[in-house]
C-alpha positions in Angstrom: 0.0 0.0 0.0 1.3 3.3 -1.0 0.0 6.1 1.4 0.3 9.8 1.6 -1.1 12.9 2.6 -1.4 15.9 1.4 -3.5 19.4 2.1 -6.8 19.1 0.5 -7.8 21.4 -2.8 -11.3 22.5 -3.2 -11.6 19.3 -5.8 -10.9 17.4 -3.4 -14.6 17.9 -1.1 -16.4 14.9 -2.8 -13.4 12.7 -2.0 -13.6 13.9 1.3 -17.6 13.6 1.3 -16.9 9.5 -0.2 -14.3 9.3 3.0 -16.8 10.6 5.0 -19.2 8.0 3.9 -17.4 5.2 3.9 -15.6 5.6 7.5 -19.3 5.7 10.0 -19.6 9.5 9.6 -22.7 11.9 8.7 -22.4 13.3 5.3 -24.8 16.2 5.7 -25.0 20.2 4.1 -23.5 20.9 7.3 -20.5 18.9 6.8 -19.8 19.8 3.1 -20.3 23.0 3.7 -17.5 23.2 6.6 -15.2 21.1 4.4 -15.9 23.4 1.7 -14.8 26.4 4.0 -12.2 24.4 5.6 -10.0 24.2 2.3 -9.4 27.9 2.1 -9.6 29.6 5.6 -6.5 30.7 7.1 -7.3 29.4 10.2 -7.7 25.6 9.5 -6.1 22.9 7.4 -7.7 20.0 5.5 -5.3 16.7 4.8 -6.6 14.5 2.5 -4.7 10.3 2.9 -4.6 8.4 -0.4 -3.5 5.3 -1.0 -2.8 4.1 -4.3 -4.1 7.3 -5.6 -7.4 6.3 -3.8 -8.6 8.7 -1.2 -8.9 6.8 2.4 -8.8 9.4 4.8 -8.9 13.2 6.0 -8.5 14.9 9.2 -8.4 19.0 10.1 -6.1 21.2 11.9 -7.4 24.4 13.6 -5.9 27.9 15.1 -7.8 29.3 17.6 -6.2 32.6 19.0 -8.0 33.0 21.8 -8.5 31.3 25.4 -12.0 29.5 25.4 -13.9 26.8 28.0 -10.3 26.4 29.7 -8.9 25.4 26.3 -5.7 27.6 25.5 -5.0 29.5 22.1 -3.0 27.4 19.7 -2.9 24.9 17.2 -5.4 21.8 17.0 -5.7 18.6 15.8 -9.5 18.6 15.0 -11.4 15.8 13.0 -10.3 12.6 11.4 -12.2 10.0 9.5 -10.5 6.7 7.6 -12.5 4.7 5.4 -13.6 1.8 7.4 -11.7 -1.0 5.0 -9.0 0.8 5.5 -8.5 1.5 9.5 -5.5 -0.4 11.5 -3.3 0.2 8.3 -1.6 3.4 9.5 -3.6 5.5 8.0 -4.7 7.6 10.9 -1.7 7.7 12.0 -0.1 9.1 8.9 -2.7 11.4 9.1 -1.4 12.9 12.8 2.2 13.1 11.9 1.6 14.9 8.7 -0.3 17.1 10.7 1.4 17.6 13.5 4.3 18.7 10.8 2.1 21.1 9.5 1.8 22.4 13.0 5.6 22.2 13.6 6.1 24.2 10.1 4.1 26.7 11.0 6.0 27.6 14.1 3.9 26.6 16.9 5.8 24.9 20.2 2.6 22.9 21.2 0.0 21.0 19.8 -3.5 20.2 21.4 -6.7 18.1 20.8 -9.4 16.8 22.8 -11.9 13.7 23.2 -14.6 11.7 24.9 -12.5 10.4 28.0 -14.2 6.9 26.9 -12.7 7.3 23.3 -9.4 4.9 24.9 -8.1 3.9 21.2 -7.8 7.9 20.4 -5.9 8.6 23.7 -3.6 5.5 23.6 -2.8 6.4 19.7 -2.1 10.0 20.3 0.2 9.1 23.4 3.2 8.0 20.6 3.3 11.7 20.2 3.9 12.6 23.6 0.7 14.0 23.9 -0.5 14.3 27.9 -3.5 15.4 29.7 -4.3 19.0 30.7 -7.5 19.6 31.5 -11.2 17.6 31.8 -14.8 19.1 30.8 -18.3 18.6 30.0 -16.7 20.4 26.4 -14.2 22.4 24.9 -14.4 24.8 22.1 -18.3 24.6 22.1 -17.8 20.8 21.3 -19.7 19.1 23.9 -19.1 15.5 25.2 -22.7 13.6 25.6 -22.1 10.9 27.9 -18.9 11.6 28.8 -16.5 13.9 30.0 -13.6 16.0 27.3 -10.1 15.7 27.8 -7.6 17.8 26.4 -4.4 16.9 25.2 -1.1 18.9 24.4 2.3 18.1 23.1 5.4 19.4 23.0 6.6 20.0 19.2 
């Protein structure tokens, strides 16, 4: 399996709608329309995993300059989604280096992201990148955790 990742491209949104699809994940207006966004703001980054020139994957990075629900300013990893054929082939993990890179490149000495607390496969994946607990809540950036509690996550770059 050949795999890499690269920033999406606007023609890139049905790809990332397929992905979408074909990994458990709602594909409604909603979501194409912040994917469609997502590709050109300043303030986020869209990855897009291929494999074999097939897409299988995309995940989103995130700036947010200010201090919110005990969250700090900085640079976040923010959604992920692998076809579910292809999960448990390195995929997402390619998928947090490259944008953990992207991160790195743009000069930032941290990276953060948050989860469910119950989400155990998330946490014990994200570890390999030194990532450590900071802080727990009902929700962070207005993303709230039904069920469960949010951690948040940071790593040194």
């Amino acid at each position: 399996m050949s795999l890499s990742v690269r920033i999406a491209r606007p023609s890139d949104i049905d790809a990332i709608l397929e992905v979408q699809a074909h990994g458990d994940g709602a594909t409604h207006e909603r979501f194409r329309t912040w994917a469609t966004g997502a590709v050109d703001a300043a303030h986020e980054r869209l990855c897009i995993a291929e494999s074999d020139g097939e897409p299988v994957g995309w995940a989103a990075t995130r700036r947010y300059d200010d201090v919110a629900d005990a969250a700090p300013a900085g640079e976040y990893l923010m959604g992920v989604r692998v076809r579910t054929a292809q999960r448990g082939r390195g995929v997402g993990a390619a998928l947090v280096a490259a944008r953990l890179e992207l991160i790195r490149r743009s000069g930032a000495d941290h990276a953060y992201y948050f989860t469910n607390v119950r989400n155990a496969a998330s946490i014990a994946a994200h570890r390999r990148w030194g990532f450590r607990e900071i802080a727990r809540a009902p929700g962070f950036r207005g993303v709230p955790f039904d069920g469960g509690e949010g951690v948040l996550f940071a790593a040194a770059l």
